[in-house]
C-alpha positions as CSV (number, residue, x, y, z in Angstrom):
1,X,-64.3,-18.0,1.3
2,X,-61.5,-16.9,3.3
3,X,-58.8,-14.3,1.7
4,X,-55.5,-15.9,2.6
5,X,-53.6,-12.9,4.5
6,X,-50.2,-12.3,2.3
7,X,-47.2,-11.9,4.4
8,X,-46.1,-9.1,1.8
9,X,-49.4,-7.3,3.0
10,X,-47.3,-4.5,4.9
11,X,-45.0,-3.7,2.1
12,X,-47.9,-2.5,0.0
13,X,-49.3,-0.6,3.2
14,X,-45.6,1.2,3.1
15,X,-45.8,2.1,-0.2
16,X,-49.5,3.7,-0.3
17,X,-47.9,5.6,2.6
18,X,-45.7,7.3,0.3
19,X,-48.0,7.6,-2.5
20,X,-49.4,11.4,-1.4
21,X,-45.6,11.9,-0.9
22,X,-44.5,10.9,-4.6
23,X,-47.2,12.5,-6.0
24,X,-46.2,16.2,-4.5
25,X,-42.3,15.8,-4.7
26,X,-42.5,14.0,-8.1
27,X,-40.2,16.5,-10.9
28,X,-38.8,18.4,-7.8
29,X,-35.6,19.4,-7.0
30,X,-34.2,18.3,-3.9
31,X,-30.7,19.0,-2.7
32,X,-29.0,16.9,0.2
33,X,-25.8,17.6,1.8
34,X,-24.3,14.5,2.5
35,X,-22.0,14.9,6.0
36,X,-21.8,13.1,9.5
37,X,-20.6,9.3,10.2
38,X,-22.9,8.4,6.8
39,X,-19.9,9.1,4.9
40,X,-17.4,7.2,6.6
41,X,-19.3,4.1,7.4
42,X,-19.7,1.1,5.1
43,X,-22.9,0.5,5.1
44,X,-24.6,4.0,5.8
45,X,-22.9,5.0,2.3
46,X,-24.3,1.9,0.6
47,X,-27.5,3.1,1.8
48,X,-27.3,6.7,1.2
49,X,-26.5,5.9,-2.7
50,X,-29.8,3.5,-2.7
51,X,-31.5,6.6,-1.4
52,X,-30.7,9.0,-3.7
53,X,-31.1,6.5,-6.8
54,X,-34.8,5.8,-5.8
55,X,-35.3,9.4,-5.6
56,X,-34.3,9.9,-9.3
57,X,-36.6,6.7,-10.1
58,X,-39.1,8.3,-8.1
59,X,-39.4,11.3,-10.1
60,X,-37.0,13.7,-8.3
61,X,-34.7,15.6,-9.3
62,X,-31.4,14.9,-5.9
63,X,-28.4,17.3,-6.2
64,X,-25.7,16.2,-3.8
65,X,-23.2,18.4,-2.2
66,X,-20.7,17.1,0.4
67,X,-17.7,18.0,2.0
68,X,-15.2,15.7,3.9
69,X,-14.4,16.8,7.3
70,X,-13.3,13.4,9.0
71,X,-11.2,12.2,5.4
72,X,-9.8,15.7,5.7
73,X,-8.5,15.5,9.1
74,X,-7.2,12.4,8.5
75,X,-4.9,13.2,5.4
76,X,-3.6,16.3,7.4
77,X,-2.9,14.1,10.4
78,X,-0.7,12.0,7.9
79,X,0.9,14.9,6.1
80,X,1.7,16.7,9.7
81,X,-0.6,19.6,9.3
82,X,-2.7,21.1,12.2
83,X,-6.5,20.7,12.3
84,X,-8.2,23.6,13.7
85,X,-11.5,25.0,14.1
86,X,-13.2,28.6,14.8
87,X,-16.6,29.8,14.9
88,X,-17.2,25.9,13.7
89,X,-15.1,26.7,10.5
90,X,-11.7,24.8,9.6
91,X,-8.7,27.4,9.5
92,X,-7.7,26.8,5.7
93,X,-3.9,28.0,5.6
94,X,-2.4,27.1,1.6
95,X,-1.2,24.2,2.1
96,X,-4.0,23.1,4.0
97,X,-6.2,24.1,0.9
98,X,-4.1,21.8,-1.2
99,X,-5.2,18.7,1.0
100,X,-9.0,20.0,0.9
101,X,-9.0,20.3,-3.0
102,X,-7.5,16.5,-3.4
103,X,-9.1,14.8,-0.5
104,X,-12.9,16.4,-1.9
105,X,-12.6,15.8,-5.5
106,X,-9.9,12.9,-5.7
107,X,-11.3,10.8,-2.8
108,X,-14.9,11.6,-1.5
109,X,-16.4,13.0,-4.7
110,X,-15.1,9.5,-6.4
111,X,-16.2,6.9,-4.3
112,X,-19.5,8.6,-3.5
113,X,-19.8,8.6,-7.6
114,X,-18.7,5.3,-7.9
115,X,-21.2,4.1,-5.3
116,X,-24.0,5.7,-7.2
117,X,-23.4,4.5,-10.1
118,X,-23.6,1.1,-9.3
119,X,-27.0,1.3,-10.0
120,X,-26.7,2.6,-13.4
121,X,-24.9,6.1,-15.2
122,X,-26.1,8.2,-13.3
123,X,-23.4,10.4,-11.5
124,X,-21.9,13.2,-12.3
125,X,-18.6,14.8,-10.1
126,X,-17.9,18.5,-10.3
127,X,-16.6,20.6,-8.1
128,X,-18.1,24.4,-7.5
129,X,-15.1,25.2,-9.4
130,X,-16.5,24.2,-12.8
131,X,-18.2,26.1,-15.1
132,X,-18.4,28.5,-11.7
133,X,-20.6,27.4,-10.5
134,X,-19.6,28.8,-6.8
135,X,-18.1,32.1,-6.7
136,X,-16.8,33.2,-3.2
137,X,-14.9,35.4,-1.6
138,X,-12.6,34.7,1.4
139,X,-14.9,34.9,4.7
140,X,-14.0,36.2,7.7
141,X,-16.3,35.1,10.8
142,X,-16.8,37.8,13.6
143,X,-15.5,36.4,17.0
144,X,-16.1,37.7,20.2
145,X,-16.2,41.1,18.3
146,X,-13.5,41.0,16.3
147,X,-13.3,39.6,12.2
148,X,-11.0,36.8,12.6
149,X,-9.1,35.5,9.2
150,X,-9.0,32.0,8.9
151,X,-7.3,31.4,5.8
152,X,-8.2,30.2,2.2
153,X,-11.9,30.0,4.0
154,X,-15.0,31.0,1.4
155,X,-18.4,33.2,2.1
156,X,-20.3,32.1,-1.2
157,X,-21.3,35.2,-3.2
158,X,-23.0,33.6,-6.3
159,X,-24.2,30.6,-7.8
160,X,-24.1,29.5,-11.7
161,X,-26.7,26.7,-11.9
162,X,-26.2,26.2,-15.3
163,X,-24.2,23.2,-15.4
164,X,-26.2,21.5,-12.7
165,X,-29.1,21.9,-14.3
166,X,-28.1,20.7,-17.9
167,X,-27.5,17.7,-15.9
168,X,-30.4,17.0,-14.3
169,X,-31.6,17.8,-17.3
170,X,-30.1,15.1,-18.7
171,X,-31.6,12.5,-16.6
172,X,-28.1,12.9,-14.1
173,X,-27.3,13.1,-10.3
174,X,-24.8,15.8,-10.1
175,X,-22.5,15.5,-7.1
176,X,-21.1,18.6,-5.9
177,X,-17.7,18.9,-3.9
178,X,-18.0,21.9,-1.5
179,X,-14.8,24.5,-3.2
180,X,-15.5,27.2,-4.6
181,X,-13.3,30.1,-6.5
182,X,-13.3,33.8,-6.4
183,X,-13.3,35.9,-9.4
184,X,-10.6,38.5,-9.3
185,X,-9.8,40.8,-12.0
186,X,-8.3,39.5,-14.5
187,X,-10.0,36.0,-14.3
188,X,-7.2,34.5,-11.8
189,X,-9.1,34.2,-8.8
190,X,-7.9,32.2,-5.5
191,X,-9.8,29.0,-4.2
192,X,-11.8,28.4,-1.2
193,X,-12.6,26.0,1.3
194,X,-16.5,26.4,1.5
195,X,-18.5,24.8,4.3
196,X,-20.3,22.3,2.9
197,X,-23.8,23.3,4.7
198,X,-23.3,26.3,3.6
199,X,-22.7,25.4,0.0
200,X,-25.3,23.0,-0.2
201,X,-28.1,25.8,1.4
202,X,-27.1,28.6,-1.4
203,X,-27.5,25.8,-4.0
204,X,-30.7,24.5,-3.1
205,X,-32.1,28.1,-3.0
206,X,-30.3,29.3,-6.5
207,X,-31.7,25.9,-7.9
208,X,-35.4,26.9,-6.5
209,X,-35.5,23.7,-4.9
210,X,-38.4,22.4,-2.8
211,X,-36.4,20.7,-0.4
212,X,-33.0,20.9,1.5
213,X,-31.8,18.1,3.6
214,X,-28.6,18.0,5.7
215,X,-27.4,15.0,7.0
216,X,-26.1,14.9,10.5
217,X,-25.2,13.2,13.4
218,X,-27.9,13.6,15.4
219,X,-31.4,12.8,15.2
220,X,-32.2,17.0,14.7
221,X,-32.2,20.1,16.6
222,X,-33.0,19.5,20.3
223,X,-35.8,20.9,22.3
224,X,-33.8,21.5,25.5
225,X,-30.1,20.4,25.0
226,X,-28.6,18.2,27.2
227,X,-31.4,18.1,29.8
228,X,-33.7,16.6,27.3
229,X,-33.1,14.9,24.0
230,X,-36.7,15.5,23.0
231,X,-36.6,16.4,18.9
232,X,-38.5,19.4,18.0
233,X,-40.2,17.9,14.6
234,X,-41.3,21.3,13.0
235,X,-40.3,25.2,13.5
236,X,-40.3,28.5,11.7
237,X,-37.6,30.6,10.4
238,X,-38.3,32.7,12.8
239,X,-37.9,30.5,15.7
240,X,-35.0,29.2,14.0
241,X,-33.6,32.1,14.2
242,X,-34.2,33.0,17.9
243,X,-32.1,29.5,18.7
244,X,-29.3,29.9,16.9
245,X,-27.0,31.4,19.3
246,X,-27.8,28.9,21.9
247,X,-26.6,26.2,19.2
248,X,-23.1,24.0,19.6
249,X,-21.0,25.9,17.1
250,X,-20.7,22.4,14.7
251,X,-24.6,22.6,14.4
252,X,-24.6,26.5,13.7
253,X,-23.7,26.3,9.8
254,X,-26.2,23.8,9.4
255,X,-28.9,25.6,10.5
256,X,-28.1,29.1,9.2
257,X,-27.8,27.1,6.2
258,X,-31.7,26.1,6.6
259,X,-32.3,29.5,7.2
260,X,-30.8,30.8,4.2
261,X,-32.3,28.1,2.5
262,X,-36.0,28.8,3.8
263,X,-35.9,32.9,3.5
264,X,-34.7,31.9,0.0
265,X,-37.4,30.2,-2.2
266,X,-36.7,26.8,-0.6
267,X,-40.4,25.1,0.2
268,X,-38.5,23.1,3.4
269,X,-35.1,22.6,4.9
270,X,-35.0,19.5,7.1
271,X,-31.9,18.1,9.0
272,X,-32.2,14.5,9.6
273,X,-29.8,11.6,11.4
274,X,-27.5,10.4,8.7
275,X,-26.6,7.5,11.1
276,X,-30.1,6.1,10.5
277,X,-30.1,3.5,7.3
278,X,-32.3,5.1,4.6
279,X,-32.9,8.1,6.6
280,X,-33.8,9.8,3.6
281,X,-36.3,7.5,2.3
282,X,-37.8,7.8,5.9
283,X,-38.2,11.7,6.3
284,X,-39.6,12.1,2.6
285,X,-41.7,9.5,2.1
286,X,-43.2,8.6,5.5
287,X,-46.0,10.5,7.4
288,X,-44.1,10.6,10.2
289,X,-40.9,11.9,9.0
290,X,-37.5,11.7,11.4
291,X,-36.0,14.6,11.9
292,X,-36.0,18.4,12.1
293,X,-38.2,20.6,9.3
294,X,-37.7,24.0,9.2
295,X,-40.6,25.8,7.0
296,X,-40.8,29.5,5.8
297,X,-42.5,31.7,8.6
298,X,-45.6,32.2,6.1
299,X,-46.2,28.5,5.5
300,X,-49.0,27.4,8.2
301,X,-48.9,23.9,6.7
302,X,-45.7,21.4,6.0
């Protein structure tokens, strides 16, 4: 007799693909920074929230953090404030800070909650304001020698997981918006404007995670920039580290941010093109994989 050949056939080869995946990522913690044109396009959204779903049906634990550069820029256009950038930082002046505050947790925070939740209660909003769970102090970048204040601008000092794990705990996806507050003396404390690479790197390492994954607009860090756009697939820490001051200054964050994350307990750090539908799904759960890994200098295998 012959088998009839099922047209389905090649879905099932997909998933037995990322059977050896599920298995070793299955009650992980894995914490993705959602940035790039995925958060202002339509359909990239959709898909990133269908991403992050079948992780947590999958058996992992996803902890979002995001920040909201193009939505920022765009309310400050409207109110008549100045966008500007150093060291690949956005100068935070107070009123500036007011913007960041309601366009992160009024606007992004909602909608990315809202579109995760479609699929069920899952989502949880909080800024690194509650329960302080980020606790910075104002950061000053060193430019061409000289410490350079760029306003309500934070350098994350400490991280309080506590409320992020009680709920994943729970069986929640928390999202995270990238501010963070100092604590003074007293308990006042000023707010900060935290980069949301950087926020999302100290997270995944207080959190012990196995994986970070940054979301970007390129397909990952280049081998030889722009006279090649080969992707180098897999590096150290330590050759990490030897590249980033040849790196554009918007890609620096991101990968000292892998480098933190990697010197920090983190099993991987990988930065992937957020432009690509299901991107995520892709680099976890396929042999292949899609973008940049960064591993700790000790690990020989990925």
């Amino acid at each position: 007799m012959n088998t009839r050949k099922h047209t389905a056939l090649p879905k099932a080869e997909i998933l037995i693909e990322a059977l050896p995946w599920l298995t070793r990522h299955r009650g992980k913690t894995v914490v993705i920074k959602f940035g790039g044109n995925a958060m202002v396009d339509k359909d990239l959204k959709a898909a990133f929230a269908q991403d992050v779903v079948f992780l947590h049906h999958a058996g992992l634990r996803p902890v979002v953090v995001h920040g909201g550069g193009p939505q920022i820029s765009a309310q400050l256009d409207k109110q008549g404030l100045v966008s500007e950038f150093k060291a690949g930082l956005r100068v935070t002046t107070p009123e500036a800070m007011d913007v960041v505050r309601m366009v992160l947790a009024g606007q992004v925070q909602r909608e990315l909650v809202g579109l995760l939740n479609e699929h069920g209660p899952l989502a949880v909003g909080l800024t690194g304001e509650d329960a302080h769970t980020i606790t910075a102090t104002r950061h000053r970048p060193l430019i061409e020698g000289e410490l350079v204040d760029i306003g309500q601008v934070g350098e994350v000092t400490e991280i309080d997981t506590g409320a992020i794990e009680a709920l994943l705990a729970d069986g929640r996806i928390p999202v995270v918006s990238s501010i963070a507050r100092s604590q003074d003396e007293g308990g006042k404390g000023h707010v900060y404007n935290v980069n949301a690479d950087t926020a999302a790197a100290a997270l995944a390492a207080a959190l012990g995670a196995e994986t970070l994954m940054v979301l970007t607009d390129v397909e990952g860090l280049y081998e030889d920039w722009p006279h090649s756009d080969d992707v180098i697939s897999r590096l150290t820490a330590t050759e990490l580290e030897k590249l980033i001051p040849e790196l554009s200054s918007g890609m620096v964050p991101k990968m000292q941010g892998c480098l933190h994350a990697v010197r920090n307990g983190v099993h991987t750090a990988r930065v992937i093109d957020g432009r690509v539908q299901h991107s995520i799904l892709l680099e976890i759960f396929t042999d292949e994989g899609i973008g940049t890994m960064v591993v700790p200098d000790e690990l020989s295998e990925p």
